[in-house]
C-alpha positions in Angstrom: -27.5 40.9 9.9 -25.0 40.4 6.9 -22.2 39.9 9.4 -24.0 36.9 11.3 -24.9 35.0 7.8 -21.0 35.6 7.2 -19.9 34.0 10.9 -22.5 31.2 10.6 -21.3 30.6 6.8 -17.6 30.5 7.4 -18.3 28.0 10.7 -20.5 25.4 8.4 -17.7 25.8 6.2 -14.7 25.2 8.8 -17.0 22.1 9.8 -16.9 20.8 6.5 -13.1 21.0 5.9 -12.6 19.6 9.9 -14.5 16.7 9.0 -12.8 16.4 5.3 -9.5 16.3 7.1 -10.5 13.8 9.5 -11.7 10.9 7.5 -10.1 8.7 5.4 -10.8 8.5 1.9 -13.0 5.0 1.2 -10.6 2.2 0.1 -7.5 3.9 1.5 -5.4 1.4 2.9 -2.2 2.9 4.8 0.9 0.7 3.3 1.7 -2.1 5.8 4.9 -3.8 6.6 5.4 -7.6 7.1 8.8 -10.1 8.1 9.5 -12.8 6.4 6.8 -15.2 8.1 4.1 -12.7 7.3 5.5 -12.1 3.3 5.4 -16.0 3.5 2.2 -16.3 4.4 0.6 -13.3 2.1 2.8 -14.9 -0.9 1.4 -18.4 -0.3 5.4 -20.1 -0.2 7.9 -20.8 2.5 9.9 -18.6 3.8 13.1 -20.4 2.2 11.5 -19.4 -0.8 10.7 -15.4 0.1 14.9 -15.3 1.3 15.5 -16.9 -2.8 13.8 -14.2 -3.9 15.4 -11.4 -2.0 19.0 -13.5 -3.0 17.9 -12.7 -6.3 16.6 -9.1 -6.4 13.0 -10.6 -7.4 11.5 -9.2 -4.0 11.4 -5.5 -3.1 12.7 -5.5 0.4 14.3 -3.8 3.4 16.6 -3.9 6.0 17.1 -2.9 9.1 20.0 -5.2 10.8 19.3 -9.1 10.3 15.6 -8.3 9.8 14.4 -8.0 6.7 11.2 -5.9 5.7 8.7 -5.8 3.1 5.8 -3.5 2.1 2.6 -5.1 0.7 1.9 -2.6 -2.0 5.6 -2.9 -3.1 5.1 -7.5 -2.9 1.8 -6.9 -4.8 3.5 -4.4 -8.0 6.4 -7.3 -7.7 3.9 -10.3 -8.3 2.3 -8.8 -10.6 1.8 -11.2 -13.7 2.0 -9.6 -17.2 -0.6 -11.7 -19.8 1.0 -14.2 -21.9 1.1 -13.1 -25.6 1.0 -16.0 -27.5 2.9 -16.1 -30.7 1.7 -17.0 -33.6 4.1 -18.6 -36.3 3.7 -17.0 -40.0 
């Protein structure tokens, strides 16, 4: 009798760690890539613009031959707009 609580216990359990390692976690969002066109769009500017900004080092980016890659997570930390401190003059 002890043994077949055990078996049954340890099967609920492997069903509970299948079906943990099956789902995803809610608001997980697997890290996309996007071209230029794509960054464009997603940045709201031309493209023009996006190839400035990789010029310049403003724009996480990379490479693989002519094309040029971006990841969104990486585009969103970039954009990323630190509060204006306004200064007060004493």
């Amino acid at each position: 009798m002890l043994l077949s609580e055990l078996t049954n216990e340890i099967k609920e359990l492997k069903a509970i760690v299948e079906n943990k390692l099956t789902t995803t976690p809610e608001g997980y969002e697997p890290d996309t890539t996007m071209d230029v066109q794509e960054a464009a769009e997603y940045l709201r500017c031309t493209p023009d613009n996006v190839y400035k900004k990789v010029r310049s080092g403003s724009l996480p980016h990379y490479r693989n031959g002519k094309l040029i890659l971006f990841k969104k997570k990486e585009l969103d930390e970039a954009i990323k707009v630190k509060p204006y401190k306004r200064k007060f003059f004493k």
